[in-house]
N, C-alpha and C positions, 0 to 999 in steps of 0.2 A: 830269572823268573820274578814277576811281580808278587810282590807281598801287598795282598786286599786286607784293608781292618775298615771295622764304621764304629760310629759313636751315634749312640740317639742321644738326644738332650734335650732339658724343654726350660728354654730362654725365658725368663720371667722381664714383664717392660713394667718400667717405671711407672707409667702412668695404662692405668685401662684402654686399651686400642680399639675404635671405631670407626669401623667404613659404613656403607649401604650394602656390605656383605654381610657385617654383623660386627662383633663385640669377641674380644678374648683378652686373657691376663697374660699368656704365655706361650712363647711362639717354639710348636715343634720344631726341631731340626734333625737332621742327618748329614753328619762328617764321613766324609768319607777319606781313605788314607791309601796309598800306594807305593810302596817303596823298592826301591831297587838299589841291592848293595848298603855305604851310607845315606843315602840320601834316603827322604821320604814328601811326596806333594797331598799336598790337600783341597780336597774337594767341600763343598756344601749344597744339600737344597733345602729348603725350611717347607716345610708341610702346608698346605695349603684345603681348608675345607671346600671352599666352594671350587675347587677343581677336582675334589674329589683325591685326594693324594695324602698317607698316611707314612707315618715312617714305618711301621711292619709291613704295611705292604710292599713299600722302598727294599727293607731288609731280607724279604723275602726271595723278591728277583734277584738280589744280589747274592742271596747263598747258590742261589736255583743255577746260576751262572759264575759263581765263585770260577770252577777249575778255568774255564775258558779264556775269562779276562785273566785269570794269574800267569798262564800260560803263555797269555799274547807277549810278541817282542816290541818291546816300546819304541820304535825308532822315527816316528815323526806324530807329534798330536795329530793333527788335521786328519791322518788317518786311522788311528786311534779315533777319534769321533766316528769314522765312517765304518769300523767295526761294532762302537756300539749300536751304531745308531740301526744296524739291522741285528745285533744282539738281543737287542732291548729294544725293539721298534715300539716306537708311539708314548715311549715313559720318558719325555723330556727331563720331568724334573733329576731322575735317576740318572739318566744321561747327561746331563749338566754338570751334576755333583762329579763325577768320575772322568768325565773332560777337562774340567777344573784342576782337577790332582791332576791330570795326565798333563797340562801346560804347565802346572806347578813343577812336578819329578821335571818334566825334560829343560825347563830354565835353572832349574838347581843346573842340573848334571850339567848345562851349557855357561854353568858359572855367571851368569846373566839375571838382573830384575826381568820380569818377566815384560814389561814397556820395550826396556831395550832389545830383548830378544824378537817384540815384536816388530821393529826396527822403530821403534818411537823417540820422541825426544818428549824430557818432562818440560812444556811447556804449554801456553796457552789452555791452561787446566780451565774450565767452569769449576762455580760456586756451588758447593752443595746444598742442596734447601734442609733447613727441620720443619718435620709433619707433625700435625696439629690434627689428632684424630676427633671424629666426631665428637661434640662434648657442649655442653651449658659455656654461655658467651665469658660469666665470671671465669670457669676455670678454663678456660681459652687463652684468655688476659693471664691467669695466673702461670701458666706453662710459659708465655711468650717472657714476662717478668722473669722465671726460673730459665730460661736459655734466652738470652739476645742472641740473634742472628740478623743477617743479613736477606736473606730470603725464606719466609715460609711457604710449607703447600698446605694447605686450610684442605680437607674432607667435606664436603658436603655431600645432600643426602635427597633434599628438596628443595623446591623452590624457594619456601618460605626462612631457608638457609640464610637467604640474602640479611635478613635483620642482622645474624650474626658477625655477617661479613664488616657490615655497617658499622658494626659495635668494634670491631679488631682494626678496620681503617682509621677509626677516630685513636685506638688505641697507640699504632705504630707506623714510623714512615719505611719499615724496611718493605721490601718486595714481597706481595703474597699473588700465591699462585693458587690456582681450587682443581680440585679433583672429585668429580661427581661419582667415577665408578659407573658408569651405565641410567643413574638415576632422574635422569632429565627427559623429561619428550621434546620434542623438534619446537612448539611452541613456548613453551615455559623457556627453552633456550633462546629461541627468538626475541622474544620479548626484554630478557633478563639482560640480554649484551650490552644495550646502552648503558646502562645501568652498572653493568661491573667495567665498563670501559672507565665511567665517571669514577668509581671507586679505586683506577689504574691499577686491578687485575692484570696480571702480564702476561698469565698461559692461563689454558682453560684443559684442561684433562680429560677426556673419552666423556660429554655431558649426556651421550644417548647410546642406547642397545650398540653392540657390537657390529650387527649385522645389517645396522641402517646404515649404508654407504651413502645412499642416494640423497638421504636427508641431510648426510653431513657435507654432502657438495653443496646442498644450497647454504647449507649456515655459514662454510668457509667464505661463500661469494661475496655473504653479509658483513662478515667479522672482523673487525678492526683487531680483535686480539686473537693470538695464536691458537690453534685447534691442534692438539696432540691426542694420538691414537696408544690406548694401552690396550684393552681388552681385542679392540679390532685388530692387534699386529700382535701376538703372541709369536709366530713362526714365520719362516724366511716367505712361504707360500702367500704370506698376506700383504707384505709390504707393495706388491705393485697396485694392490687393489685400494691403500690407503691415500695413491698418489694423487688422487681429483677431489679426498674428500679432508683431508687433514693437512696442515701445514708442516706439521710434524710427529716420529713417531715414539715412541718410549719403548725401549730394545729391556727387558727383562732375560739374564742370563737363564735365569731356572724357567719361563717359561719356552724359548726357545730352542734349547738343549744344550747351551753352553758358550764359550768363548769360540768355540770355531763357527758354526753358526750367528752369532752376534756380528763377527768380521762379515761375511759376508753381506748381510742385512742392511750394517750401516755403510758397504762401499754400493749396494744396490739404491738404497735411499738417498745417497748423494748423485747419483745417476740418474734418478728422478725430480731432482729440484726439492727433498725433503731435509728439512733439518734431526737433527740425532738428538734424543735424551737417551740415558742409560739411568734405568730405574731400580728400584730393590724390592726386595719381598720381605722384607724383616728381617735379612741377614744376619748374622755376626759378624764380627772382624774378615772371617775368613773368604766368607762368598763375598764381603762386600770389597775388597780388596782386588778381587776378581776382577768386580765393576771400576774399582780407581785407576786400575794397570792400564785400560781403554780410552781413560778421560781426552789426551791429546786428541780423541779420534771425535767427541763429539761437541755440543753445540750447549747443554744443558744437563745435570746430573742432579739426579735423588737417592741417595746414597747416603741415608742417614740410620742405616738401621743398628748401629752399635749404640749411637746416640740416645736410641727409645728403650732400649735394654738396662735393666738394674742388674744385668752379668752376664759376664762375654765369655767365648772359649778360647778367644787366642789375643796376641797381643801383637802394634806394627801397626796398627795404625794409628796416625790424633788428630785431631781439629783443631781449626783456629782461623773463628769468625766467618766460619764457610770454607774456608781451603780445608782441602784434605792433603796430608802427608804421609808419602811414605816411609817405609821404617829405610829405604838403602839395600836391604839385602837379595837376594838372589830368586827366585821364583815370585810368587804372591811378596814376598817380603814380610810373613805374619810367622809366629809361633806358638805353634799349638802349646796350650797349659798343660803341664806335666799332671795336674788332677783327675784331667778329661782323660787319660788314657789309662 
């Protein structure tokens, strides 16, 4: 029988974090934990306002459904996902967290990193980017000073962003990528490409509405630089619709429902001619570890959310100059802090 436990926590980040969503100090989360016998896997979804998603509300479902999941027989994730997923229909992120643990428990028990169980080989990894949240152009400069890397994703917000951009290209020759979040019209996108092409921008992130497909097939027609769908490809249901308008898509574990969901998405977007990022929500070590186990599978990764955290709940993973590293050991390869529990 499954042993269910969760942790709420609230991830305090280093620096104040800004999209075109808004501004916070501290990123909710929900652990969640599954054990069977010795072993235990762990799951995470980090809360999210503009989706609407709290962690009592997380908590909620999961008492309301405690007996059922404890009950279930754990013998293959993939369908483990396909019980919750009509358990808990429509609560991705809840569904994420508890597929996560469910991949976690069964590569413990299979004595296996959780890559290698997925029959992967640790190689041909992408470079993790560090984000550079909305912010004044000095303390921009001053973050990038406080972390050298190799690739940033810069946040923008508006057009008039570009000044900023300006100021961080004269500042550094590493790789910067932008992520608009939805805040760009088809015009201001139009116009603005030559211009971040000159400034050798390398990807461009979701610059308009979700829902504007048709505008995004003419800007790909236009665009010398890569068109990547976040908000537009949340679930397996969007990716064929993202194939005419985006060059590539950014697979979010918690908005999707999970690691078995993600699999599918990224072998469906390589069936379409799309290339793969695998992106974060402000994880900790633990969801974001989720996202590293995947890496062989894709093309580009954002996968820095232990890096923006001033405290993490588990430990297993490091960096170094954009590689990410696993810790070796057997599921996620992380270990929950004996505090947290």
């Amino acid at each position: 029988m499954l042993q269910l436990k969760y942790y709420s926590c609230e991830l305090p980040f280093e620096y104040p974090f800004e999209t075109a969503h808004g501004r916070k100090t501290h990123q909710p989360t929900l652990i969640t934990s599954l054990g069977l016998g010795n072993h235990t896997g762990y799951g995470e979804a980090p809360a999210i306002n503009y989706y609407n998603i709290s962690v009592p509300e997380m908590i909620e479902s999961l008492e309301a459904k405690r007996g059922m999941i404890e009950r279930y027989a754990l013998n293959d994730p993939q369908r483990f996902w396909h019980f919750l997923h009509h358990l808990i229909p429509g609560q991705h992120f809840l569904t994420a967290a508890l597929d996560i643990a469910g991949w976690d428990l069964w590569a413990k028990l299979s004595r296996k990193p959780l890559y290698q169980l997925l029959g992967l080989k640790w190689e041909h990894i992408p470079l993790t980017d560090y984000t550079l949240g909305l912010d004044t152009l000095e303390n921009m400069k001053t973050k990038m000073d406080a972390h050298p890397w190799p690739i940033y994703k810069v946040k923008v917000s508006r057009p008039d962003n570009i000044d900023r951009l300006i100021g961080l290209r004269a500042h550094t020759t590493a790789q910067i990528r932008i992520d608009a979040n939805e805040g760009w019209t088809f015009e201001e996108t139009r116009k603005l490409l030559p211009e971040l092409k000159q400034l050798n921008i390398t990807l461009i992130e979701q610059p308009l509405a979700k829902e504007e497909y048709d505008a995004m097939k003419e800007l790909k027609a236009i665009s010398q630089i890569p068109l990547y769908a976040d908000e537009s490809c949340k679930t397996e249901d969007e990716v064929k619709k993202c194939a005419d308008s985006f060059h590539g898509i950014n697979i979010k574990l918690t908005k999707c429902g999970g690691i078995t969901p993600a699999l599918r998405m990224i072998k469906e977007a390589r069936s379409l001619g799309l290339k793969v990022m695998m992106g974060s929500m402000n994880e900790s070590t633990i969801g974001t570890a989720a996202i590293a186990n995947l890496l062989p599978l894709v093309d580009e990764v954002d996968a820095d959310g232990p890096l923006l955290l001033k405290e993490d709940v588990a430990e297993g993973l490091t960096y170094e100059n954009g590689i990410i590293k696993l810790s070796g050991g057997h599921g996620l390869g992380v270990k929950f802090k004996e505090k947290n529990k």
